[in-house]
C-alpha positions in Angstrom: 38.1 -5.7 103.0 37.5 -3.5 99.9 40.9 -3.9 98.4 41.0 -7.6 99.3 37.7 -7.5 97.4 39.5 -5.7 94.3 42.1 -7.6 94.8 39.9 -10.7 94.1 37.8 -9.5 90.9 41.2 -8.9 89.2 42.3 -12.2 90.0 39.2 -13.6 88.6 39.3 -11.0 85.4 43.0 -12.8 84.7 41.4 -16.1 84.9 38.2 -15.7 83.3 41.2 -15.3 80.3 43.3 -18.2 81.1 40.3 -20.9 82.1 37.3 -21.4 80.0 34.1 -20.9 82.4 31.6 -19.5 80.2 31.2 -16.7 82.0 31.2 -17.8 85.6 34.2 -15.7 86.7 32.9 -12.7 85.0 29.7 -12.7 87.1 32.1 -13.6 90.1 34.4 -10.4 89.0 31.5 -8.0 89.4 29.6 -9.4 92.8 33.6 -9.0 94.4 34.1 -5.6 92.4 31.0 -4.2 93.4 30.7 -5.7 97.2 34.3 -3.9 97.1 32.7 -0.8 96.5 29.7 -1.4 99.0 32.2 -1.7 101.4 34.8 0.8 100.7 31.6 3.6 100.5 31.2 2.0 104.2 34.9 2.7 104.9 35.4 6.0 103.5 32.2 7.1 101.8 30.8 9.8 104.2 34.0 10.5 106.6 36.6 10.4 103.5 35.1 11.0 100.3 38.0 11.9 98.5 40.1 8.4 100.0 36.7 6.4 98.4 37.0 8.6 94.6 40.5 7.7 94.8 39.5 4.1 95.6 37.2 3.9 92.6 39.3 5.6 90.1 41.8 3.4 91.2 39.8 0.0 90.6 38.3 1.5 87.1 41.8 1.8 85.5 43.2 -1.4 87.5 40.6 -3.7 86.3 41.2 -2.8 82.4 44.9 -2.7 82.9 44.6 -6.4 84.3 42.5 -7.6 81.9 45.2 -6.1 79.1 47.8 -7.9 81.0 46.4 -10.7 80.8 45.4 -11.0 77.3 48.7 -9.6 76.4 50.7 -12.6 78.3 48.2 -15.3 77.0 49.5 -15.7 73.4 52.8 -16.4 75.3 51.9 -19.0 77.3 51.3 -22.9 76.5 47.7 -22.5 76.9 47.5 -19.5 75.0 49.6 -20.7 72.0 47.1 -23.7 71.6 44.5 -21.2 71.6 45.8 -18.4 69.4 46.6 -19.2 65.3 50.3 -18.0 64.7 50.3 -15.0 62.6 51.2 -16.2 58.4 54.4 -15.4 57.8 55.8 -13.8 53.9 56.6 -17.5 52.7 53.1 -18.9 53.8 51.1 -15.8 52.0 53.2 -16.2 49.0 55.0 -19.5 48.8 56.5 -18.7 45.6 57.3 -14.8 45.9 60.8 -15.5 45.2 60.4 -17.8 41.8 58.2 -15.5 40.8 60.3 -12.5 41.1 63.1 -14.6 39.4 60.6 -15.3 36.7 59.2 -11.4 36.1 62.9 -10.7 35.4 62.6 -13.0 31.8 59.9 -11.0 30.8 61.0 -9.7 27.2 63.9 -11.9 26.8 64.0 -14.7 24.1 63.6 -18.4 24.3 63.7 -21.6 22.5 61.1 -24.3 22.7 62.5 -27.5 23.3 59.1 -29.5 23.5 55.8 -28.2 21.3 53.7 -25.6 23.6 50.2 -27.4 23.3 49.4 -25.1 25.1 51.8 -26.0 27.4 55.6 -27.0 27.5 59.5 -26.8 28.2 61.4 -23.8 26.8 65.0 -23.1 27.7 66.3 -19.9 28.1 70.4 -19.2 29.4 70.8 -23.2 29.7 67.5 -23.1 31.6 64.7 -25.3 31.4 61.4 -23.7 32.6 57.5 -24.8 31.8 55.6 -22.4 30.0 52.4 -21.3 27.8 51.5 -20.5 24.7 48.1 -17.8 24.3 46.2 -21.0 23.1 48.2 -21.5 19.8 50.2 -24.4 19.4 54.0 -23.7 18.5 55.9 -26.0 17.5 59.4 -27.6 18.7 63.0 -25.5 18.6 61.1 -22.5 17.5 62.1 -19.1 19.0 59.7 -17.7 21.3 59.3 -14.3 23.3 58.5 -14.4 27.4 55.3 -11.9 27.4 53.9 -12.2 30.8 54.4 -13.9 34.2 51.5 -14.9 36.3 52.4 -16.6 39.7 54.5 -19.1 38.3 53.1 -19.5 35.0 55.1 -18.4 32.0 53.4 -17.0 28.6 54.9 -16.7 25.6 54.4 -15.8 22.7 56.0 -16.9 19.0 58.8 -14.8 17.4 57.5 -14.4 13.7 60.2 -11.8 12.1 63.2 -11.3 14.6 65.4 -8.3 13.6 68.7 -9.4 12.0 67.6 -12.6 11.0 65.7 -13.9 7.9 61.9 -14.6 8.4 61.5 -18.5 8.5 59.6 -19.1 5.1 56.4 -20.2 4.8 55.2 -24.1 5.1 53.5 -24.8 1.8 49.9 -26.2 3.0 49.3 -29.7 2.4 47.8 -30.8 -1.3 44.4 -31.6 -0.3 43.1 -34.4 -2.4 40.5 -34.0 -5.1 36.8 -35.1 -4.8 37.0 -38.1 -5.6 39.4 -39.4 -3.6 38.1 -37.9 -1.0 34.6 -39.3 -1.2 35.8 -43.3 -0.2 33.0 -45.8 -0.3 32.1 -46.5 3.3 32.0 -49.9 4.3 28.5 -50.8 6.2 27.1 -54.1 6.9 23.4 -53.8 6.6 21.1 -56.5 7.3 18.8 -58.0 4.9 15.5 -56.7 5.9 12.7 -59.0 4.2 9.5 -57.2 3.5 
């Protein structure tokens, strides 16, 4: 009776796992584990002690192990898989590992703008087109630009002012700015006629 007892809180351990009682089996699992002691102490308690230790220590490490079973095999089943979020795998943690690590290897190399970075853009680099930033500036179209940093996906570049073995691009002239008084334009209100 004691093992069939044993046998029955481990059966309800296993499906306190697999079925959803709240808690129901568990407080079935100890009545039959301890009415398997109370009657294995009956068996072998005063004539056999050491068959009733053996007993014990036998249902101490059995009921763990089936519990371990069981939650091991869970995330297997149908049930379990329902139950259990699937572990993220690389490409879900970091989407774009692999365009980034294609990216991180322009860092340093030279580009050409092909659109005006305002902050943002095209650039092309090796017959490549690839989005990128300026740090804030604006720089303008077909101007030669420097890949500084890589963030994610996001390219930053910076402008090439004096690039060894070439002549510095000269200076823009600033615009003429306009004298006084053609700056100061009569502005053209409509006020009503107030009559005092």
């Amino acid at each position: 009776m004691a093992i069939a007892l044993l046998a029955l809180a481990a059966a309800l351990i296993i499906a306190e796992v697999f079925i959803p009682s709240g808690g129901m089996l568990s407080v079935g699992m100890f009545i039959s584990l301890i009415t398997s002691f109370y009657f294995a102490w009956q068996t072998w308690g005063e004539s056999n002690f050491t068959a009733f230790l053996g007993f014990a220590g036998f249902a101490l490490l059995f009921m763990p192990t089936a519990l371990i079973g069981a939650l091991a095999i869970l995330p297997r089943t149908r049930f379990g898989k329902r139950i259990f979020l699937e572990a993220p795998t690389e490409a879900d943690i970091r989407p774009f590992a692999r365009e980034e690590e294609r990216l991180n290897r322009l860092v340093g190399k030279q580009a050409r703008t092909i659109t005006p970075l305002n902050p943002g853009g095209m650039i092309t680099i090796d017959r490549e087109r690839i989005h990128a930033f300026s740090e804030g500036v604006v720089i303008e179209r077909d101007t030669l630009v420097q890949i500084i940093k890589v963030a994610g996906t996001r390219v930053l570049v910076r402008e090439l002012q004096d690039i060894p073995g070439q002549p510095a691009a000269a200076a823009s002239p600033p615009p003429a700015r306009k004298n006084q008084s053609e700056q100061a334009e009569p502005l053209d209100f409509d006020l009503p006629d107030v009559d005092k």
